[in-house]
C-alpha positions in Angstrom: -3.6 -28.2 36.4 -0.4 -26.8 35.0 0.7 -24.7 32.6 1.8 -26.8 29.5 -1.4 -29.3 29.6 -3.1 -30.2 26.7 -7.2 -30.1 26.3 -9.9 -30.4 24.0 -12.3 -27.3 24.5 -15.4 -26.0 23.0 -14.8 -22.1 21.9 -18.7 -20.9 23.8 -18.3 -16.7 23.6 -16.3 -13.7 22.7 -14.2 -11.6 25.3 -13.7 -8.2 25.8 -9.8 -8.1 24.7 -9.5 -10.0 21.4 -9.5 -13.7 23.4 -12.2 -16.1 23.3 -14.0 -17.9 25.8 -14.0 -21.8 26.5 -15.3 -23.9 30.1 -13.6 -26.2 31.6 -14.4 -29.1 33.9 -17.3 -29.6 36.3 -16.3 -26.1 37.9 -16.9 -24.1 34.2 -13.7 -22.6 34.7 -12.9 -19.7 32.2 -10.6 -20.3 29.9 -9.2 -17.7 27.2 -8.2 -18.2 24.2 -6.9 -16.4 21.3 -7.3 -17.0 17.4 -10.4 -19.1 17.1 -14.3 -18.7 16.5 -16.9 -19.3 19.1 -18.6 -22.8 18.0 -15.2 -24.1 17.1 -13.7 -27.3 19.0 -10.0 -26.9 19.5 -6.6 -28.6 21.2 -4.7 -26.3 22.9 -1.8 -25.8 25.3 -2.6 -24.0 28.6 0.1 -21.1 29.3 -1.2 -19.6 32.1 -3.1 -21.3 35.1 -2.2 -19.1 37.9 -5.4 -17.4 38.5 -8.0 -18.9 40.2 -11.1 -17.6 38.0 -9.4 -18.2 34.5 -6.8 -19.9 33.1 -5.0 -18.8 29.1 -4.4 -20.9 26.4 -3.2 -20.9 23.0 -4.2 -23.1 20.0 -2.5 -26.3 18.8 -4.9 -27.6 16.7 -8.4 -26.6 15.5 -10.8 -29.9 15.4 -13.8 -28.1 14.1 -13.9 -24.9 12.2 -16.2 -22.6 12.3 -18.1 -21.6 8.7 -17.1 -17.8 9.9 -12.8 -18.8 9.7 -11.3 -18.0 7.2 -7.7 -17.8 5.7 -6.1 -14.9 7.8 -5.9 -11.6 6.4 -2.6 -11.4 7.5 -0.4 -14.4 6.5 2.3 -13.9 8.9 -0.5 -13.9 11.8 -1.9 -17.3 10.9 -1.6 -20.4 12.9 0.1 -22.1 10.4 3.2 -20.0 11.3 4.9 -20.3 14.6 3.5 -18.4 17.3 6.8 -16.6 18.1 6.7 -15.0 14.3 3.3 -14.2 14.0 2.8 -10.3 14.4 0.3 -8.9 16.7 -2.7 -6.5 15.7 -4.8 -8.3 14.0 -6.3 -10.5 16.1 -9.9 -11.1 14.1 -8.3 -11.5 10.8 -9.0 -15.3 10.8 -12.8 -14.1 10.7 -14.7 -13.0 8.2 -15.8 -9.5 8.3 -19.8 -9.8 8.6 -18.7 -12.2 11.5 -15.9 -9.6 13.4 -18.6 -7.0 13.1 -21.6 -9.6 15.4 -19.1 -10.4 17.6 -18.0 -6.4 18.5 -21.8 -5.6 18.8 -22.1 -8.5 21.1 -18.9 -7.0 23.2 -20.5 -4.2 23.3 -23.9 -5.4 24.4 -22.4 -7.6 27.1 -20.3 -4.7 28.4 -23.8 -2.7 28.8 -25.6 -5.8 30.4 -22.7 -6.5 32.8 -20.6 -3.7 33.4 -23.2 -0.9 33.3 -26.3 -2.7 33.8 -28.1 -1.1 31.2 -31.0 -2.1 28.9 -30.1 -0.5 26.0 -30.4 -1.4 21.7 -27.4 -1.7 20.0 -26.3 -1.2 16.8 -23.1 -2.0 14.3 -21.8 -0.5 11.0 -18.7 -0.2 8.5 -17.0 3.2 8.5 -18.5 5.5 6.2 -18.4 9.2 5.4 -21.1 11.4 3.8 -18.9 14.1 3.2 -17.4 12.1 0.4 -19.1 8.8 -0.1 -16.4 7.0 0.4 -17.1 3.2 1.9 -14.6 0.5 3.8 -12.8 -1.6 1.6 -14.5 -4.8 0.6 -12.3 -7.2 2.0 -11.4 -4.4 5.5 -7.6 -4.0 4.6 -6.2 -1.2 3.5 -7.3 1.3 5.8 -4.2 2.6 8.3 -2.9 6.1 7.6 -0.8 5.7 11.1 1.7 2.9 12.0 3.9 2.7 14.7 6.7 -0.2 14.2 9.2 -1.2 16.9 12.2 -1.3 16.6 14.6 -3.7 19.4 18.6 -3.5 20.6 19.1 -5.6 17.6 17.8 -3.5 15.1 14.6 -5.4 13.9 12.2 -2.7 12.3 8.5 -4.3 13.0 5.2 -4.9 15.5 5.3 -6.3 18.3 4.2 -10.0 18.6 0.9 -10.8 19.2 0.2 -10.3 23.5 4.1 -9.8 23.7 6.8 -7.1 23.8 8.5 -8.9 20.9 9.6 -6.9 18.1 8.3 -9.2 15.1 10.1 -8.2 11.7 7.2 -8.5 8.6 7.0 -8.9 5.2 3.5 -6.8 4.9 1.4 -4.6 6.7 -1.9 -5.6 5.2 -4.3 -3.5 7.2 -2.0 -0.3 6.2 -2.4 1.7 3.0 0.0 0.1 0.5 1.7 4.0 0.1 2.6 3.2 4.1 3.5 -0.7 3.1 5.8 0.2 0.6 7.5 2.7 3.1 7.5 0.1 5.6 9.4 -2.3 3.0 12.0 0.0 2.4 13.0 0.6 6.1 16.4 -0.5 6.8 17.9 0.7 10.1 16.9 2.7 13.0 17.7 3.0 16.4 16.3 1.2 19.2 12.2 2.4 20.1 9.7 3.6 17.2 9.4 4.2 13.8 6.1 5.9 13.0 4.7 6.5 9.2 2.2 8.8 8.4 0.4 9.4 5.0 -1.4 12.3 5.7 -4.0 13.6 2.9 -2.0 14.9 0.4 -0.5 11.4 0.2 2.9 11.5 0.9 4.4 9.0 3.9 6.2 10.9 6.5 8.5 8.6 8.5 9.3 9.4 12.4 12.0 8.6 14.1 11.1 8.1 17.9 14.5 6.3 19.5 14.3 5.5 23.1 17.6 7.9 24.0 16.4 11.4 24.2 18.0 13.6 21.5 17.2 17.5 20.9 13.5 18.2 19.9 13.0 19.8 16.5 9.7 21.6 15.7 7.2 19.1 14.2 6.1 19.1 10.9 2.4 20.2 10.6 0.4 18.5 8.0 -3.3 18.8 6.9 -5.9 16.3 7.1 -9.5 16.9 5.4 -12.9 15.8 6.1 -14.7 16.4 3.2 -13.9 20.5 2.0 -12.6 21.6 5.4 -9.0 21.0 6.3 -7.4 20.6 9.8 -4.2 21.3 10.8 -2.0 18.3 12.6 1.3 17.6 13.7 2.3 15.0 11.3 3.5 12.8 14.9 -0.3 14.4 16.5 -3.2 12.6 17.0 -5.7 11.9 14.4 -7.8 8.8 13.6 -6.0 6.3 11.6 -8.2 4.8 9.7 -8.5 6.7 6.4 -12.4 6.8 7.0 -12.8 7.5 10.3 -12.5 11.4 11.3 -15.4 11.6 8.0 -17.5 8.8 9.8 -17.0 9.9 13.4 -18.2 13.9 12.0 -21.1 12.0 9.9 -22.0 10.0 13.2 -21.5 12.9 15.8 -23.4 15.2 13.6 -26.2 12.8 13.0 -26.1 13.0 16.9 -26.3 16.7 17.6 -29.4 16.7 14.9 -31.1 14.5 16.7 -30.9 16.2 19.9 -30.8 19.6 18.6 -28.1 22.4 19.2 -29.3 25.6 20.4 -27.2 28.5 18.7 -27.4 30.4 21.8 -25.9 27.6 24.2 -22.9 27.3 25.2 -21.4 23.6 24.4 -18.2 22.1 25.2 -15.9 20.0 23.3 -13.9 17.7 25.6 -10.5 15.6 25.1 -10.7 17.9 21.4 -7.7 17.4 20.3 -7.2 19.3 17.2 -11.1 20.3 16.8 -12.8 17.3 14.9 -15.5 16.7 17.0 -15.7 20.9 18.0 -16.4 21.6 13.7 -19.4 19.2 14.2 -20.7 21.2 16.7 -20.1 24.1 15.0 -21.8 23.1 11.6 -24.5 22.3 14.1 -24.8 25.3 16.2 -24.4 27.8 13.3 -21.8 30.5 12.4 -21.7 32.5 15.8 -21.9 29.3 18.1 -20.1 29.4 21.5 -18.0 26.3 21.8 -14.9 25.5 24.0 -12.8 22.9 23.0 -10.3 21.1 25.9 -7.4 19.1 25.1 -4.2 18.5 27.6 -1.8 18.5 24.6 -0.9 22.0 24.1 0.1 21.7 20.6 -3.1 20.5 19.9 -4.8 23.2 21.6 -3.0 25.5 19.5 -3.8 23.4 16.2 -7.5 23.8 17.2 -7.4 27.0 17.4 -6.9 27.5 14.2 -9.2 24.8 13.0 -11.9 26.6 14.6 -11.4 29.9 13.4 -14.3 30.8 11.2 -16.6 30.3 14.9 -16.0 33.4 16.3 -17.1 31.6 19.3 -14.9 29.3 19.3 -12.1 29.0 21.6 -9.4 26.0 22.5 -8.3 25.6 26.0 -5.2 24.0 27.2 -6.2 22.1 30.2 -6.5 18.1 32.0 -10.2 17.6 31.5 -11.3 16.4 34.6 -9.9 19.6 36.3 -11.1 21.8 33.8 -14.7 20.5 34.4 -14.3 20.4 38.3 -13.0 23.6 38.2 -16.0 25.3 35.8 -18.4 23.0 37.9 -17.3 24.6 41.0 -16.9 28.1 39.5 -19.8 28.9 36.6 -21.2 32.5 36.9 -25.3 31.9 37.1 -25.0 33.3 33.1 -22.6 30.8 32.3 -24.7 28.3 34.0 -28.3 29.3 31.8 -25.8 28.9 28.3 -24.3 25.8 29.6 -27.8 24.3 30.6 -28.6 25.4 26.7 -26.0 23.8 25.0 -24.3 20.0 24.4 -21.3 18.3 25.6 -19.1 16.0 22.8 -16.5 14.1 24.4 -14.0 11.4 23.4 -12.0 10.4 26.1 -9.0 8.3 26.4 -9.5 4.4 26.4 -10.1 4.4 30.2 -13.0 6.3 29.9 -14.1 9.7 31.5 -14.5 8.0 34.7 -17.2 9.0 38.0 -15.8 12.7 38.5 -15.3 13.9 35.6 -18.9 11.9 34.4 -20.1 13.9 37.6 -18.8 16.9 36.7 -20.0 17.3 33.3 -23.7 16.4 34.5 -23.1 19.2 37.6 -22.9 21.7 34.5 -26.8 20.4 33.6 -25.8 20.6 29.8 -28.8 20.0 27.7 -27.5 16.7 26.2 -24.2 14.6 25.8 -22.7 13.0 23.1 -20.3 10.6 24.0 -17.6 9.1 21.9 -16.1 5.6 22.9 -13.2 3.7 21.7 -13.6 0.8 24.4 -17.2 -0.6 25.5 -16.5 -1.4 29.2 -15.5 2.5 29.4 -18.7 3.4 27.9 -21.0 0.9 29.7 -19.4 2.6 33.5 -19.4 5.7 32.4 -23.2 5.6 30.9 -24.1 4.0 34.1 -22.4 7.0 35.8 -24.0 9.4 33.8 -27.4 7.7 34.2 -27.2 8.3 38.4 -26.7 12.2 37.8 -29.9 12.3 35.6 -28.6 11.5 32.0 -29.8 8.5 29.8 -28.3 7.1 26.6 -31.5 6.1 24.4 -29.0 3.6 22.2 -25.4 2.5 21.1 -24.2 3.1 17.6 -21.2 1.1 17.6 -18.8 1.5 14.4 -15.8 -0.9 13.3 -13.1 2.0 12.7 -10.6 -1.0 13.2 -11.3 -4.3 11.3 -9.8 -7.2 11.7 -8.9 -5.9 15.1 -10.9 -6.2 18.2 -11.5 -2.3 19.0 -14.4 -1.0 18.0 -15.7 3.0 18.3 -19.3 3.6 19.7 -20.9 6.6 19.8 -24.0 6.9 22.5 -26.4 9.9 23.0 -27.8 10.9 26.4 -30.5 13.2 27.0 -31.2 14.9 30.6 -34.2 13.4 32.6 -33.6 15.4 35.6 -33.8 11.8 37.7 -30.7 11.6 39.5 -30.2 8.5 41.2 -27.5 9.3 43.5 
């Protein structure tokens, strides 16, 4: 069948990815489609039909709705405008909230099932932060502190379009604060690349200029973010979590972790991909005032922001280093002391979207920490590197998955793992 055919399909699952999941034919060939509601009946217009184990598709019409659609949160992204001017990142806003949320635990349980086969409960909750009380917003906008906007040869300031490298110019940025909206209104020209805004916590939108042609470096600004009394320092351009809620729910979660499991003072735990320190103050409040903790982070400015962050832990060092060599490298290396405080302490990490992966996984369970407390930010990630982790004698109890980003497909998941001493491998 070719690419331009029209067909009537019935919308049966979700998909890892933001698509959706319709049969086809005798055969049950996949095919993925964006911007509907599994139940729903639509018309579409196959685009893609290369592959042999799927085929893609985009709507034309929708024949029957779904009770869970409702009118995009994002007018520019419905399906009432033209595909080539609707704006990309948003791709659950046509479903309501309670709905988005069941369809990211099922991702998440299906990635666990599948990818990792594992067995394991799984859970899903709004963002939420003890150390202030806040809650999401009602409706799930309004929650960006970071956006990055495009900006192409002809000067058009905006996202990309939806599964394209379009630059898309917009009216809104719903999901954003409305501090960064209104900055994003009043752009007018750039050169060709980025644009990033930034509303750290004392309010104020910083706008970043990141143009394709190199031009000289100038030191960035350093900003502070808070979770609750403590404060962090941060490039203004650095990582840190966008969504207004999320460094406060990821230190509640974390920390809800590390009590569960219990953190020996005397151990020595590591804090990997650490970035500026977020997830190495958990520890810290965990652990107690003269807690050993190491925190690794590639990005040298970082490192040196942590550093800093960490400071009232005498303990507490940052470490400039690629993860998976600094783990080898300890792995291969550890004194027989270093070994005993490492075998009493707890590993936090929160790698990358691609996951840890089977060394480094390897490598941290070759250090016999006590427990593990991994941080997620894509489920198929999680569910390889849990089933790595579970052949070197390590097993997550449960999933505690978290919507950091609504009305978008990713989803956060925090899993614990305690060691069995059963290694499989």
């Amino acid at each position: 069948m070719d690419a331009g055919t029209h067909l009537e399909l019935e919308i049966t699952d979700v998909a890892h990815g933001g698509v959706f999941v319709a049969r086809h034919g005798d055969e049950r060939r996949v095919v993925f489609v964006p911007d509907t509601v599994p139940g729903e009946r639509v018309r579409v217009r196959l685009t893609d039909t290369s592959k042999k184990s799927f085929w893609r598709a985009e709507v034309v019409e929708i024949l029957d709705a779904s009770p869970h659609r409702q009118p995009h949160v994002w007018a520019q992204a419905d399906l009432a405008v033209p595909a080539e001017d609707r704006p990309g990142g948003a791709d659950f806003g046509h479903i309501v909230l309670s709905e988005q949320r069941a369809l990211k635990l099922r991702v998440i349980e299906d990635a666990l099932a599948r990818i990792g086969r594992l067995s394991l409960p799984a859970t899903m909750e709004a963002a939420h932060t003890s150390a202030t009380g806040e809650t999401e917003s009602v409706d799930g906008t309004g929650w960006r502190t970071r956006v990055s906007l495009h900006v192409d040869a002809q000067g058009n300031i905006g996202p990309f379009g939806a599964r394209s490298h379009r630059v898309v110019p917009v009216r809104e940025l719903p999901l954003a604060t409305s501090a960064i909206g209104d900055a994003a209104a009043g752009l007018s020209r750039a050169k060709p690349g980025r644009v990033e805004l930034v509303q750290p916590a004392d309010g104020r939108v910083r706008v970043l200029a990141r143009p394709d042609a190199r031009e000289r470096a100038t030191r960035p600004e350093v900003v502070t973010e808070r979770v609750g009394e403590r404060a962090f320092r941060v490039d203004a351009g650095g990582f840190w979590q966008v969504h207004r809620l999320a460094a406060g729910t990821l230190t509640t979660l974390v920390g809800d972790a590390l009590n569960d499991v219990g953190v020996d003072p005397e151990g020595w735990h590591l804090d990997l991909y650490g970035g500026v320190g977020l997830l190495a103050a958990a520890i810290g409040d965990a652990a107690g005032p003269g807690a050993r903790i190491t925190s690794v982070e590639s990005n040298a400015r970082a490192t040196e922001h942590a550093g800093h962050n960490l400071a009232q832990w005498v303990g507490a060092r940052a470490e400039t280093a690629r993860v998976e060599r600094w783990v080898a490298d300890l792995a291969n290396n550890a004194s027989s002391d270093q070994r005993a405080r490492l075998a009493r302490g707890v590993v936090v990490l929160d790698p990358p979207r691609s996951g840890a992966g089977k060394d480094t996984a390897r490598a941290i369970a070759g250090l016999e920490p006590e427990s593990i407390v991994y941080v997620a930010c894509d489920p198929v990630a999680l569910a390889r590197d849990l089933a790595e982790f579970r052949l070197h004698g390590y097993e997550a109890e449960a999933v505690r998955g978290v919507d950091l980003f609504p009305h978008s497909h990713h989803v956060e998941a925090i899993a614990t793992l305690r060691r069995t001493g059963a290694r499989l491998a």
